[in-house]
C-alpha positions as CSV (number, residue, x, y, z in Angstrom):
1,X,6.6,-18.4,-13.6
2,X,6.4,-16.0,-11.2
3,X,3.3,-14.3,-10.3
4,X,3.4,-10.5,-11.3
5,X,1.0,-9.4,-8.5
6,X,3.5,-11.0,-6.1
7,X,6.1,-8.6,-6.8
8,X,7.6,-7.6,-3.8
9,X,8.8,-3.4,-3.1
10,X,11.3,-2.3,-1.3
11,X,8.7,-1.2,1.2
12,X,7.3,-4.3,1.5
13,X,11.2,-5.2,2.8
14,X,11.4,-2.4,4.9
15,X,8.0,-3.2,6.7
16,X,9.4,-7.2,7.2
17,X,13.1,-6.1,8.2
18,X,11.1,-4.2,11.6
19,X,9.1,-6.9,12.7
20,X,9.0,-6.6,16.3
21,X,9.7,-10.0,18.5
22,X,6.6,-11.7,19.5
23,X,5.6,-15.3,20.7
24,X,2.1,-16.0,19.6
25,X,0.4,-18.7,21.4
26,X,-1.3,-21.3,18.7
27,X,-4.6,-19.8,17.9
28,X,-3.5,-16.3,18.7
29,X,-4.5,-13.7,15.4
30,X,-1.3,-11.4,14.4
31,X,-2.7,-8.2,13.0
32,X,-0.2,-6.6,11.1
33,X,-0.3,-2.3,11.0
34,X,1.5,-0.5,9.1
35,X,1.1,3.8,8.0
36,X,2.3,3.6,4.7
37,X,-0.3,2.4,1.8
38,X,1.2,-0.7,0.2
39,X,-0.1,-2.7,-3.2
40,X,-2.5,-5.3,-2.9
41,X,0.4,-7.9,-4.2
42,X,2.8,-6.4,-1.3
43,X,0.4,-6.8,1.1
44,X,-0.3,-10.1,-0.2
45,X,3.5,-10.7,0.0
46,X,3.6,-9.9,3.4
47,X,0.6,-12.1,4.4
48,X,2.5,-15.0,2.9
49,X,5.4,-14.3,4.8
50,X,4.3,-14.1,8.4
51,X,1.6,-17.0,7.4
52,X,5.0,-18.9,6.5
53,X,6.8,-17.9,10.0
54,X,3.4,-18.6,12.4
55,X,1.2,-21.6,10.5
56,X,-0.4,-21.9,14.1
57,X,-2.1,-18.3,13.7
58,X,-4.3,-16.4,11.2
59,X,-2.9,-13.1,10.0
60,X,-4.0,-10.5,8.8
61,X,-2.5,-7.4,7.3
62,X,-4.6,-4.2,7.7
63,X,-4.6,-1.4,4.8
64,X,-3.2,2.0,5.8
65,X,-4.8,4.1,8.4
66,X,-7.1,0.9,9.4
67,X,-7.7,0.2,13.2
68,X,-8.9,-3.0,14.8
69,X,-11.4,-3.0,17.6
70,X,-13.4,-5.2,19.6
71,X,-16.6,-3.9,20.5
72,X,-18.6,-6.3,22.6
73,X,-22.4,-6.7,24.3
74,X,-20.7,-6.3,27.7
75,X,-20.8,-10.2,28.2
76,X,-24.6,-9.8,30.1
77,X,-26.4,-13.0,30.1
78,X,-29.4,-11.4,28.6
């Protein structure tokens, strides 16, 4: 039986139907960003559905209005 938390939306759809071309190289992290909230089981959903397509990278799938960023020491040697 189907698990009810998987349910996929239309959104959900919508937000696979315009993924942009992209080549990762193995090892590469896809980060997924989207504006519109989505439910934990869509963004679940999605997850599952890249991690299907590139089994070579981690993805993740960011909530709503989330930003990624890299903030380093500057790479000094101390």
């Amino acid at each position: 039986m189907a698990d009810p938390a998987l349910k996929t939306s239309k959104l959900a759809y919508q937000i696979l139907g315009d993924v942009k071309k992209v080549s990762p190289q193995s090892g590469d992290v896809i980060v997924i960003e989207h504006k519109l909230p989505l439910a934990t089981g869509d963004r679940m959903k999605v997850q599952q559905q890249f991690q299907s397509l590139f089994p070579k990278n981690q993805v993740v799938v960011m909530q709503a209005g989330m930003e990624l960023k890299l903030v380093g020491n500057g790479g000094g040697n101390g």
